[in-house]
Structure formats: structure tokens, C-alpha cells
N, C-alpha and C positions, 0 to 999 in steps of 0.2 A: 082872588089872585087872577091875573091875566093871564091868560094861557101865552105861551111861549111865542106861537104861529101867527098870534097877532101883533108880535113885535115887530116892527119894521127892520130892526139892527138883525135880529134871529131870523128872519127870512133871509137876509141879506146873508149871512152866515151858513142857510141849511144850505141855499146855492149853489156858494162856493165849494161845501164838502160835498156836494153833489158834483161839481166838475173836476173834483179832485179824485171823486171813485171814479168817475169813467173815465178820466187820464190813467189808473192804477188799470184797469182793465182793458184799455185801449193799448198798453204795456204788452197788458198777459198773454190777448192776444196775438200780439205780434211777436211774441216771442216765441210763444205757439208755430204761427205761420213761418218765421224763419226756421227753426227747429224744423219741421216738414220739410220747407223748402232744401234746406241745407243738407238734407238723409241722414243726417246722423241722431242717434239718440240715445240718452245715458241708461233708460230702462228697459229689460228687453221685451216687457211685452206690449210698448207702443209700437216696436216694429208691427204690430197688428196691425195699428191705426195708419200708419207711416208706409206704403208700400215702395219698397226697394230700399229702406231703410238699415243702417246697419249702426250696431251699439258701440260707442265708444265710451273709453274711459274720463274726456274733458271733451266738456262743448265743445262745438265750431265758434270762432271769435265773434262774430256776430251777434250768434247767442247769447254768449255772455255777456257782452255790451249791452244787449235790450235788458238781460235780468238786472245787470248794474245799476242801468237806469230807472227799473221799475225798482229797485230795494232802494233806492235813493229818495225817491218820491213814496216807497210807504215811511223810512225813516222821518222825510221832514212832514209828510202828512198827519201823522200820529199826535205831532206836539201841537200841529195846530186844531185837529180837532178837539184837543181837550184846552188848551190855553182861549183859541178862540170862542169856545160854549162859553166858559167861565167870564171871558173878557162882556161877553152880550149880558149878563146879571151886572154890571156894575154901572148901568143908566149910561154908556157913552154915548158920544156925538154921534150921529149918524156919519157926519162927515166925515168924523177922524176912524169911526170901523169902516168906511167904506174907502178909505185911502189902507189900512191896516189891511182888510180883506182882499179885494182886487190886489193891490200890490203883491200880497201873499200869491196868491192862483194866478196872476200874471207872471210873475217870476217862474213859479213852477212848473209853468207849461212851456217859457221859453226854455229851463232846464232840461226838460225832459229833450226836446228838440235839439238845443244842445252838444246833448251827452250821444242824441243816435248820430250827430254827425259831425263829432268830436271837434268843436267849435270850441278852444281856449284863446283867450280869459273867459270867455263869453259865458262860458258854465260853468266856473266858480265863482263868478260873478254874481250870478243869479242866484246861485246857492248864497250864497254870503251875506249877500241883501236881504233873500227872504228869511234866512238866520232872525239878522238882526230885528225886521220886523216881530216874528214870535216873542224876540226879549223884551220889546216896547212893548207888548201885547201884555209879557209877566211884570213890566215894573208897574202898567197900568194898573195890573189886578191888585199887585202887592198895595199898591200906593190905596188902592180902595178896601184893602182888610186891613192892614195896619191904622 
């Protein structure tokens, strides 16, 4: 059997879930940094870490906005790390997972982008599209176990 790593379509793949953790973390942190920035904090003993901090019972708006955005992008991230592994065992095109992929992690990054600077249609947009991407991804797979 061929190891995975030497698939062209599976590299193309680990990639893109490699740009998709450091978008999740490029979140975390900034969610981080605004939280500091903003002095407020939900727990009281980051007032540690946070000086002149003080604990409140709800984020600052900001805050919540970057958590929105990063729970948003681990929701659609999830289906495609398991939709797109599976989708790479079914022999596809190079072409059409690399329209599938990029599309995927393009959309999501414009998402994320988006969602900080609450740009509608533009960020339901991109959710919606990259949606539909994963479902072509599952009729592919279905269409290849069936």
C-alpha cells in the first residue's frame, strides 16, 4: 500500500488542514489579544495575567465577535477534515480536489475576515459556498461507496 504522504491529492489536503489550524489559532489568539486589550475578563484569576483587568459577567463585543468567528471556522472545519480525508481514498482528480480544496480554505479565510469586519452578504456568502463545497465532497464519496 502507498503511504498516504506520497499522494499528491493527500498532500494537497494535509495543507489545506494545515492553513485551516492556523486560521483556528490565529482566532485564538486574537481573541486572546483583544480580551487583554479590552481589560475585561470572564475569569477571575486571568486578572493575573491581564493587569488592570477587571472580571465581568459578558465579553466585551469584540470579543465575542472573534469567538464567533473562530467557533464558526472550527464548526465548518471539522466536516472537512473528515469529509475531505475520506474524499482523497476515492482515486479523485487532482483537479477537481484541488478546485474542492482551495475553494474550501479560500472561502474560509475570506470568512473569517468577514465575520471580524462584519462585511454582509460577503460572510454568508462564503459560509454557504464553502457549505455546499463539503456536500459535493459527500455526494463524491457516497457516489464512490455506493
Amino acid at each position: 500500500m502507498t503511504p498516504l504522504i506520497s499522494q499528491p491529492v493527500f498532500v494537497l489536503y494535509a495543507e489545506c488542514c494545515a492553513v485551516l489550524v492556523v486560521t483556528m489559532y490565529a482566532l485564538g489568539f486574537m481573541t486572546a489579544k483583544t480580551r487583554a486589550d479590552r481589560k475585561k475578563v470572564i475569569n477571575a484569576e486571568d486578572v493575573k495575567i491581564n493587569n488592570g483587568a477587571e472580571v465581568v459577567d459578558v465579553e466585551h463585543g469584540d470579543v465575542q465577535r472573534i469567538k464567533r468567528a473562530h467557533l464558526n471556522a472550527l464548526e465548518n472545519a471539522v466536516p472537512f477534515f473528515v469529509i475531505g480525508f475520506i474524499y482523497t481514498q476515492t482515486s479523485p482528480s487532482m483537479m477537481v480536489a484541488r478546485i474542492f480544496f482551495l475553494t474550501f480554505v479560500g472561502l474560509r479565510l475570506f470568512h473569517a475576515m468577514f465575520y471580524l469586519t462584519a462585511k454582509q452578504p460577503f460572510r454568508t456568502l462564503s459560509f454557504a459556498v464553502g457549505a455546499l463545497v463539503n456536500l459535493a465532497m459527500v455526494v463524491q464519496v457516497l457516489r464512490a461507496v455506493l
